[in-house]
N, C-alpha and C positions, 0 to 999 in steps of 0.2 A: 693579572695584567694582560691584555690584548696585542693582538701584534702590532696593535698601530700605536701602542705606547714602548715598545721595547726600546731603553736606552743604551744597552751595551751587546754589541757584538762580537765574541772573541775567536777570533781566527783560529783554527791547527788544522795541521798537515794527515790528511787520507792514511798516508803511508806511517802514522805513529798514533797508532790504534791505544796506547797507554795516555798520552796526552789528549785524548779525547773524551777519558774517564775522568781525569784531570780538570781539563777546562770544563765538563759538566757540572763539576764540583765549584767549581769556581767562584759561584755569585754571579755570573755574567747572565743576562737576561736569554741571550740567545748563545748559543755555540754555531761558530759556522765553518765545517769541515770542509780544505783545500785541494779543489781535484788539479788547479791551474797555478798561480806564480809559488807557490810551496812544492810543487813536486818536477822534478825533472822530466824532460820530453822521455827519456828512455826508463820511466818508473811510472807511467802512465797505467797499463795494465793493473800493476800491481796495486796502485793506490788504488782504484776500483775495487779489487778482489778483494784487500787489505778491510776498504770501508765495509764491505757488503754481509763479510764475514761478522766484524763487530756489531751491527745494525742485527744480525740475525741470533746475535748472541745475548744482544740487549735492546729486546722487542720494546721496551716502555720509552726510549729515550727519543728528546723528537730535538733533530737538530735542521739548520739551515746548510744547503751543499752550494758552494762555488766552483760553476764550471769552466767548461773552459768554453774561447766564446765561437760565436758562428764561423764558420768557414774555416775551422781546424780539424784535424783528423779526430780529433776525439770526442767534438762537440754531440753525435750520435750516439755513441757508447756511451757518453756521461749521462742523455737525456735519459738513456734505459733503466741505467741503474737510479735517476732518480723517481722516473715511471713505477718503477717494482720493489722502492724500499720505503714501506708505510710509515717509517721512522723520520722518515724529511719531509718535512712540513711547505720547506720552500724553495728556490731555486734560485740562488742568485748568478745572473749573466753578464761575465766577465765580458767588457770592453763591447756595451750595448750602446748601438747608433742605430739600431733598424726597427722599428715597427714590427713588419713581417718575422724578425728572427725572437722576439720577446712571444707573437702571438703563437708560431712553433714550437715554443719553447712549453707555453703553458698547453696549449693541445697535446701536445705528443704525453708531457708530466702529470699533466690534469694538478699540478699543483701551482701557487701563484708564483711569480715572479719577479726578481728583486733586481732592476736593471742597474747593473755599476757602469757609471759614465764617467769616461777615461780617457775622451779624444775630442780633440776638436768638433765633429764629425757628429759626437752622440750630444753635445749643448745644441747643436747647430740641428739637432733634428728633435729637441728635448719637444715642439708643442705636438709633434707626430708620435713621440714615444708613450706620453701620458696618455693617450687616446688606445691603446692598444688593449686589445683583450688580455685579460690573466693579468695584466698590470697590480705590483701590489704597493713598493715601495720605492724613490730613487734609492742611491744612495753615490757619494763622489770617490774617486779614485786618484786624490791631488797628485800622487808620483806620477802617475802616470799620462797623467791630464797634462801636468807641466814638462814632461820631457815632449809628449807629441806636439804643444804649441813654442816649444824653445823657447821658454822660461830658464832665468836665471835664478838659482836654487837660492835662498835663503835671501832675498832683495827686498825691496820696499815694492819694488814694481811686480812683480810674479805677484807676492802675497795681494798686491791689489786686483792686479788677472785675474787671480784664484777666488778672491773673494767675489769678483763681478760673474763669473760661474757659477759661485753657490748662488748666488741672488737668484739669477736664474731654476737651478734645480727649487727655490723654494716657491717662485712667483708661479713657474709651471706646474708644479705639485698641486697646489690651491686652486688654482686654474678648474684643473680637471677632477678637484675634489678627492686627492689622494692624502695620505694621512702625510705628516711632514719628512722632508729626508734624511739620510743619515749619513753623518761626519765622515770623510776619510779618518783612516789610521796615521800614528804619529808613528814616525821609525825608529823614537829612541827607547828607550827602557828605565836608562837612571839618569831622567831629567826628567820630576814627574811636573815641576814648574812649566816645560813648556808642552804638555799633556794639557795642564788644567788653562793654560792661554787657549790655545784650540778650541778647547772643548767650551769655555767662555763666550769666545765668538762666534762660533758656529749657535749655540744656544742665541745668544744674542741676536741673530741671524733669522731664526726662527727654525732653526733645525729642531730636531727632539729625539736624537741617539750618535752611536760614533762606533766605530769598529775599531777594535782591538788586538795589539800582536801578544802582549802579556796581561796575565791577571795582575799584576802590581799598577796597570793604566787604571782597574774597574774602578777604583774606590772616587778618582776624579771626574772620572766621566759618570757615574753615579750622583755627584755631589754636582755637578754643573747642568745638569738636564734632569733634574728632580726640584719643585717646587719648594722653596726654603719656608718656615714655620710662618714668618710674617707675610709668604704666598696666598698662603695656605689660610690663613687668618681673616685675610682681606675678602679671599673667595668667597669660606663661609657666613659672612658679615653681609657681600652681596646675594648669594644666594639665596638666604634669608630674607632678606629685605625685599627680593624681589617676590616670594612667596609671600611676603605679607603686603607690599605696599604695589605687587602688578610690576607691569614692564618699564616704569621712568618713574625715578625716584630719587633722592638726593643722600649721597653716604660719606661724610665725615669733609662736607660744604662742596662733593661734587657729584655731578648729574652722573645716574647710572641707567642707561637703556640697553637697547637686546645688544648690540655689541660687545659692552663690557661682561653682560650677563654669560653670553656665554663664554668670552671668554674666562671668566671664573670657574665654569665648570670645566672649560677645559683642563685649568690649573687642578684642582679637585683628583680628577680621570687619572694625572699625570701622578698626582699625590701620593694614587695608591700604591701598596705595597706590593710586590712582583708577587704571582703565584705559582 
């Protein structure tokens, strides 16, 4: 599976080097290890030394690092260690609204960059942020997106805010030709009902992943951003047809040209099973 298909993201903390043996175990398509809201301002060093230590203990493992974001005191020290550990694949930046600090971010790391937008500030600059060098993937950060526009937690009205934010991370993505973005995290744990509602509409949305606080979320957000058998069915059927009858063709009394075509295979891409 390719990063631009990766469905589940599971979060843990720098500073607990055992759950990161753990969440690689997990099933989760990616692991993405917490330098920023998982570790306290005065445990910052150590979750650096903590990660850097593990990484060099276990050279094969390749995980995603959250740092912490531009114009913090750490944001430098984080960029280093994710510069110098061959083990991190990528670098996602915590509470991105800048252009310039996503294109720092992947110069300095030489690896790509995974912009979390969290503010007003970073929707508001989302057609400047997709254009950025080292650009690789959005992804949303609803807690925190809705405390900085003063949203009311749990309302009809926020969840429409929020939704008209994602629209945007997916219309901007496509824009600029990036692969689709990836879900906020759900805060709860033993409510996997309203895990797989998220994770339904965000797919519906046109998302294609979702970041996680526990491995008991994967099994939903696996099954919600994974192509179901009658997907999958359909694809093959058009891909087929288009291999035999050319690009416009008619399949089960409706017209199928390069549109749907590809989007079959995108269904296909999505199908396969993670490696």
């Amino acid at each position: 599976m390719t990063e631009d298909h990766l469905r589940s993201f599971l979060f843990v903390p720098a500073t607990r080097p055992d759950r990161i043996g753990k969440a690689l175990a997990s099933g989760a398509d990616a692991v993405i290890v917490d330098l920023e809201d998982a570790v306290p301002a005065d445990a910052k060093d150590q979750a650096r030394s903590t990660l850097m230590t593990f990484l060099a203990k276990n050279p094969d493992v390749k995980v995603l690092v959250r740092i912490n974001s531009a114009g913090t005191g750490e944001f430098e020290a984080d960029l280093a260690l994710c510069r110098d550990a061959e083990a991190v694949f990528g670098v996602m930046l915590a509470k991105a609204d800048s252009a310039k600090d996503i294109e720092h971010t992947a110069d300095t790391t030489k690896k790509p960059v995974w912009p979390l937008i969290e503010s007003g500030a970073g929707i508001a600059a989302l057609a400047e942020l997709v254009k950025a060098r080292g650009i690789a993937r959005l992804s949303i950060g609803a807690l925190d997106l809705a405390s900085d526009l003063g949203l009311i937690s749990d309302t009809l009205g926020a969840e429409k805010m929020l939704d008209h934010c994602r629209s945007q991370l997916v219309i901007h993505s496509r824009a600029a030709g990036l692969a689709p973005p990836v879900e906020t995290v759900v805060p709860v744990i033993d409510q996997p009902d309203v895990v797989v509602r998220v994770a339904i509409n965000a797919s519906q949305m046109g998302f294609t992943g979702m970041l996680a606080i526990h491995p008991a979320q994967l099994p939903a957000i696996h099954q919600a951003f994974t192509p179901n058998s009658s997907q999958v069915e359909w694809a093959q059927q058009v891909v087929a047809g288009a291999a035999e009858f050319g690009a416009v063709f008619q399949l089960n009394g409706k017209m199928v040209d390069a549109p749907v075509i590809k989007q079959a295979h995108s269904i296909l891409a999505r199908a396969q099973p993670q490696t």
